[in-house]
C-alpha positions as CSV (number, residue, x, y, z in Angstrom):
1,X,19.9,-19.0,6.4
2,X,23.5,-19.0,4.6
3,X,26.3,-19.7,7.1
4,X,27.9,-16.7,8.8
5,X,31.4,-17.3,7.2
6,X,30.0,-16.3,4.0
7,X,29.9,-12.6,4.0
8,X,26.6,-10.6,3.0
9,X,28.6,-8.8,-0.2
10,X,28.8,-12.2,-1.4
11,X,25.1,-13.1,-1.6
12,X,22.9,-12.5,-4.3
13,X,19.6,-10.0,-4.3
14,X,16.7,-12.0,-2.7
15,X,18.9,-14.9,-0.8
16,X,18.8,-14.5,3.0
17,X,21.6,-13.7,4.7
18,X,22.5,-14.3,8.5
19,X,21.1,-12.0,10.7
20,X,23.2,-13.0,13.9
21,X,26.4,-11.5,11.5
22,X,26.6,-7.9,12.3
23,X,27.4,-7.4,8.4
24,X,24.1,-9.1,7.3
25,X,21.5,-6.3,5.1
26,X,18.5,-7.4,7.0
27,X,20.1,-7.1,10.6
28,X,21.1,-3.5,9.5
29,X,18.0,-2.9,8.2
30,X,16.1,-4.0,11.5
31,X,18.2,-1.9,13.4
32,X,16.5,1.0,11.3
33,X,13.3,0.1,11.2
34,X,13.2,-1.3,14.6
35,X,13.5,2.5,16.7
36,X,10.7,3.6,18.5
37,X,10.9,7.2,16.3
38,X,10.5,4.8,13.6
39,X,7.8,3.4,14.4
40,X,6.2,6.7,15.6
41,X,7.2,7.9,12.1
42,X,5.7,5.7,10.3
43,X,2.8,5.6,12.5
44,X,2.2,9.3,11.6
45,X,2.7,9.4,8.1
46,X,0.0,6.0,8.1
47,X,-2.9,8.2,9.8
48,X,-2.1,11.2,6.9
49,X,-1.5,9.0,4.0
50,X,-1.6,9.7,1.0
51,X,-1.9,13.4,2.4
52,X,1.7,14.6,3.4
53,X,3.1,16.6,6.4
54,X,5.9,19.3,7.0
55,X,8.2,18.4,9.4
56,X,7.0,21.0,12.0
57,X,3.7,19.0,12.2
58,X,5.6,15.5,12.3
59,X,7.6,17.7,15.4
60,X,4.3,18.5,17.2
61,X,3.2,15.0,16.6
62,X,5.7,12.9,18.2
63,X,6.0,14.2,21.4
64,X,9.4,14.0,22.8
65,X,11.5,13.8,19.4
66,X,14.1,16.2,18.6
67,X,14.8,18.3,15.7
68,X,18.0,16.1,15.1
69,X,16.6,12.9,15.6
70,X,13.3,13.3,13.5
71,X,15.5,15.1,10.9
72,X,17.8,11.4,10.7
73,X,15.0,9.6,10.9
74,X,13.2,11.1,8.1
75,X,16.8,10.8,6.0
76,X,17.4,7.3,6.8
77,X,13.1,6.8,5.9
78,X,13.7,8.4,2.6
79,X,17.1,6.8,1.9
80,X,15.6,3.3,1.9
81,X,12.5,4.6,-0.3
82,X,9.8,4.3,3.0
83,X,9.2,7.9,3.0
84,X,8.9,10.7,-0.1
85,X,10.4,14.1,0.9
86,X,9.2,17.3,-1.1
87,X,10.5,20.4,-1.1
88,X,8.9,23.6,-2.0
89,X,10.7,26.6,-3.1
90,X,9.7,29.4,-0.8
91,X,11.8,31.5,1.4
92,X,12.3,29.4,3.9
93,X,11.4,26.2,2.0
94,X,8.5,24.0,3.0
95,X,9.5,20.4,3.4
96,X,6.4,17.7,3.3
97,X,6.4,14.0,3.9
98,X,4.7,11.5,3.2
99,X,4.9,7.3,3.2
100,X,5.6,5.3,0.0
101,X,3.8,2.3,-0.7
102,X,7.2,0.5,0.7
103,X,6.3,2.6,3.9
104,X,2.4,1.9,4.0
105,X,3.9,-1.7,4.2
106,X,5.8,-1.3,7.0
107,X,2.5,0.2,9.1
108,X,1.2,-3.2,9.6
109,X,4.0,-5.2,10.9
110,X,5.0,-2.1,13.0
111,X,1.3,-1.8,14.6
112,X,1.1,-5.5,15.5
113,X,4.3,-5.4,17.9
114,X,3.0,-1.8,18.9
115,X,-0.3,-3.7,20.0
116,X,1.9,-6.8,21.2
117,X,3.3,-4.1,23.7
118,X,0.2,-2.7,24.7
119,X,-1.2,-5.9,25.5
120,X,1.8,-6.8,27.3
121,X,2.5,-3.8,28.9
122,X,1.2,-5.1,32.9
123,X,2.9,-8.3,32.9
124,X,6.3,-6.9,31.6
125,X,5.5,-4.0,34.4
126,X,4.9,-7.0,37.1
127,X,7.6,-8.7,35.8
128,X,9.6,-5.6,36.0
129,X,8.6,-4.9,39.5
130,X,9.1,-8.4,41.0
131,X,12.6,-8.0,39.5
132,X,13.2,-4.8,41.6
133,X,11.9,-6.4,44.7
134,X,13.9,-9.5,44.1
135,X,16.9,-7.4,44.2
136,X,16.4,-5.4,46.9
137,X,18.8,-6.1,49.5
C-alpha cells in the first residue's frame, strides 16, 4: 500500500492505493459494493443471469427495498459497469436488468461473506445478547 500522504489522483491505473484514506478508489468502491441491497442486487440478478429482469420484479424480490433505494442502487450498479440497464420503448417504458460479466464476478466474493454470516449468525447473536446482559444495570 502507497502511503496516505500521496493522494489517490496521483496514482497510476492498477497501483493500490490506501484504503484507510477516505479519498482512496477502492475504499469508495467498497463502500458501494459493500450495502446489503448490494448484495441482494447482485444476488438477484446471479439467480436470473444471463436472463434479465424489470425493476418491478427486482422490487418483489428484495423484500423490504424501496423504489428510491433499488432505483440508486441499480444507477450506481450500472455506473461502474456491474449491471446492463435496457430500456424498451413502450408507453410506459419497460426497463430490464441484468449482471455483466464484471457483476457475475462480484456474486462469488459477495456469497462467501453472505455464507460467513449465516454461519456466524448464533455466536454474533450470543455475543450480542451477553452484551445486553452485561449492561443491564
Amino acid at each position: 500500500m502507497t502511503p496516505s500522504k500521496s493522494s489517490s489522483r496521483d496514482q497510476r491505473p492498477g497501483e493500490r492505493g490506501d484504503l484507510l484514506d477516505p479519498s482512496c478508489p477502492t475504499r469508495q468502491l467498497l463502500d458501494r459494493i459493500g450495502t446489503k441491497w448490494t448484495s441482494m442486487v447482485v444476488k438477484v440478478l446471479a439467480e436470473e443471469a444471463p436472463d434479465e429482469l424489470r425493476f418491478a420484479e427486482l422490487r418483489r424480490r428484495i423484500p423490504g427495498i424501496s423504489q428510491k433505494m433499488l432505483s440508486a442502487t441499480l444507477q450506481s450498479l450500472a455506473r461502474d459497469g456491474l449491471v446492463a440497464r435496457r430500456v424498451e420503448p413502450t408507453v410506459p417504458p419497460a426497463v430490464h436488468y441484468r449482471l455483466t460479466d464484471l457483476g457475475l464476478s462480484l456474486e462469488s466474493p459477495l456469497s462467501a461473506l453472505r455464507g460467513w454470516a449465516e454461519t456466524h449468525m448464533p455466536e454474533i447473536d450470543r455475543n450480542n445478547q451477553l452484551a445486553d446482559e452485561s449492561s443491564a444495570p
